[in-house]
C-alpha positions in Angstrom: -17.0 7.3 31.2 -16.6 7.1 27.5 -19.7 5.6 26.5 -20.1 5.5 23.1 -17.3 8.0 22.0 -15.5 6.1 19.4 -14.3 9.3 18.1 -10.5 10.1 19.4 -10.8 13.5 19.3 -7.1 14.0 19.1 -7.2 17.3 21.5 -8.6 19.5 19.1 -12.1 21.0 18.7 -14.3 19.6 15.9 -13.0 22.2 13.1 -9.0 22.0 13.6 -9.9 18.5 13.7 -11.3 18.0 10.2 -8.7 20.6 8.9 -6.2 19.0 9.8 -7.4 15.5 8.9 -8.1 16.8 5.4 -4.6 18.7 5.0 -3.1 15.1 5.9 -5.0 13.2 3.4 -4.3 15.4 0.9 -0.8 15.2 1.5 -0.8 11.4 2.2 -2.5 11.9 -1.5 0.0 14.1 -2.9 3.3 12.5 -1.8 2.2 8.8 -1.0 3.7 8.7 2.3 3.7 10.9 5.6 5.3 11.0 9.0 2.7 11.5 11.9 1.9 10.3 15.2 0.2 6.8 15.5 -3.3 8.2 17.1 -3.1 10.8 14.2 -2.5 8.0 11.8 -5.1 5.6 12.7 -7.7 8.3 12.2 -6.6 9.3 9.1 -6.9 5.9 8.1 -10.6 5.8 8.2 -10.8 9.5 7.3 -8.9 8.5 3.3 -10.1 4.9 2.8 -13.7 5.7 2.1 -12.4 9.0 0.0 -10.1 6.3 -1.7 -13.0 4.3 -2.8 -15.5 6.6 -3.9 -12.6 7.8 -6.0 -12.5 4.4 -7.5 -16.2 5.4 -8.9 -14.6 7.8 -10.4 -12.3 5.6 -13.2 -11.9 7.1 -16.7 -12.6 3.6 -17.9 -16.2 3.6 -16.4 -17.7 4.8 -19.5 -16.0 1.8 -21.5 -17.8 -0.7 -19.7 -21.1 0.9 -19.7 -20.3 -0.1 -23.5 -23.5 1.5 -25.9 -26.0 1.5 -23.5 -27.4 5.3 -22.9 -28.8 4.3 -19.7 -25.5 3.0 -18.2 -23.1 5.9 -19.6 -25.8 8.2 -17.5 -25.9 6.4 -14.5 -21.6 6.8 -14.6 -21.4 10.3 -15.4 -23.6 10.7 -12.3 -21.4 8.8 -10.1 -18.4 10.2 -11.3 -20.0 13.7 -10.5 -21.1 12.3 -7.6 -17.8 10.6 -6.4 -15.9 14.1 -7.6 -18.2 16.3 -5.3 -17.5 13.7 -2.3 -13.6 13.6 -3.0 -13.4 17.6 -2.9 -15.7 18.0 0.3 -13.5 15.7 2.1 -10.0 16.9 0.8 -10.5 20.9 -0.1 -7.6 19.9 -2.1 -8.5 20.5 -5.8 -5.0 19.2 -6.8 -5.1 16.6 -4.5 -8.4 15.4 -6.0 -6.9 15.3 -9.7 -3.8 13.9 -8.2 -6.3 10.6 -6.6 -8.3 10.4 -9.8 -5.6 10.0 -12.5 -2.8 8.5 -10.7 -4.0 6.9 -7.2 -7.0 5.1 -8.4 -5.7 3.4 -11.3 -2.8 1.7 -9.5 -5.8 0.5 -6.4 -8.7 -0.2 -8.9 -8.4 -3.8 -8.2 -8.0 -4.0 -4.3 -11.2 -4.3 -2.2 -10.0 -1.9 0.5 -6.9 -1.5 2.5 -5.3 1.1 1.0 -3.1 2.4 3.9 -0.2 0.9 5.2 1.0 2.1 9.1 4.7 1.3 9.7 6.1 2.5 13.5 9.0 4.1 13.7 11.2 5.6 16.8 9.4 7.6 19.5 9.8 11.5 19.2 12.6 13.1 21.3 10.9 15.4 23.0 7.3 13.9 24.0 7.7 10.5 23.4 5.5 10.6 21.2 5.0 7.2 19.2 5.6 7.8 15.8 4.8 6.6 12.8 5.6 6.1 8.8 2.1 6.1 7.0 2.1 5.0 3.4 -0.1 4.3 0.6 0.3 0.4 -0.2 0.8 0.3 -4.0 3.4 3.0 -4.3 6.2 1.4 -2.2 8.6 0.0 -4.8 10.6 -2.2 -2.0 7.0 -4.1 -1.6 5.3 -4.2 -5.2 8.7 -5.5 -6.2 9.6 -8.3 -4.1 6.2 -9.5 -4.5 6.4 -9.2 -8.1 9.8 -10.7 -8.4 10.4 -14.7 -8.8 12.0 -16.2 -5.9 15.6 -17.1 -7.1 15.9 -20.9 -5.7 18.0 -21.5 -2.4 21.0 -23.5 -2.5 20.6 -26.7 -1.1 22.6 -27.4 2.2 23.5 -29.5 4.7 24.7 -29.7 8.3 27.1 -32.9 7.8 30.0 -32.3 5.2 29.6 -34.1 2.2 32.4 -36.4 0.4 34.0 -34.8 -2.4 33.7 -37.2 -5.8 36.4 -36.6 -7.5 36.9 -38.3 -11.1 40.2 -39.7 -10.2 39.2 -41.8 -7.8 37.9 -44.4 -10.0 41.3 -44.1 -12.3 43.6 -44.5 -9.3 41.5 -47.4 -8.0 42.3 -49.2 -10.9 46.1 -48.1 -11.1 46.7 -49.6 -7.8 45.5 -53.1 -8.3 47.4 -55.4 -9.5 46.9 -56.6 -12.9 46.2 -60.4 -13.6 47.9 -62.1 -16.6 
């Protein structure tokens, strides 16, 4: 029975298991996108997302909007110490961890979560293995710029054919009928 044992465990023992969760992150971090399995990928999404966002504590800016107050600037030096200490326990990565704090979290500063994007791809060839495209969602140029794009407006069109108006119509009309004297 697997009574409360929400954890997939992936088939590893507790220590590969957070190595290699925090070797993925950091290069989910790094690069912006990884190929994995879809069990390994769905753990690693709840292994970066809270890294992600205690990262976001962590903004350069922070000290701007604490403004003059003494008490505030304090209370964000501590958190980005704090968030700092968190990101580096988690990733081991101290490269990765600069990488998330000048270049990650500025771009995700304004989304409330949901930082990963999953994308399946073919099955391996020699398990069958379902596989996987994992991505971080603000660093895919195909999507930021389609959504940022204007729509060009569609054509209108039709299923009947339309009668061509032609300006001689009107000129030949006239031609043909007889004129009165």
């Amino acid at each position: 029975m697997r009574h409360r044992d929400k954890i997939n465990h992936l088939g590893r023992k507790y220590g590969h298991r957070k190595s290699m969760l925090s070797n993925m992150a950091a290069s989910l971090i790094k690069n912006h996108n990884i190929n994995t399995t879809l069990a390994k990928a769905k753990e690693l999404r709840s292994f970066v997302e809270p890294i992600i966002t205690a990262a976001k504590d962590n903004l350069k800016y922070a000290e701007e909007k604490a403004g003059a107050d003494e008490k505030l600037k304090d209370l964000y030096k501590i958190k980005r110490r704090n968030a700092n200490r968190f990101c580096f326990a988690k990733l081991r990565d101290k490269h990765a961890v600069k990488h998330l704090v000048e270049e990650v979290t500025p771009k995700v500063a304004e989304r409330n979560g949901g930082y990963t994007r999953i994308l399946k791809t073919v099955n391996r060839l020699g398990d069958n293995a379902k596989m996987c495209y994992m991505e971080l969602v603000d660093f895919n140029p195909n999507y930021s710029n389609a959504k940022n794009a204007p729509k060009a407006a569609a054509p209108k069109t039709t299923r009947r054919s339309r009668k061509k108006k032609t300006t001689e119509a009107p000129a030949q009309a006239e031609a043909n009928e007889p004129k009165a004297e």
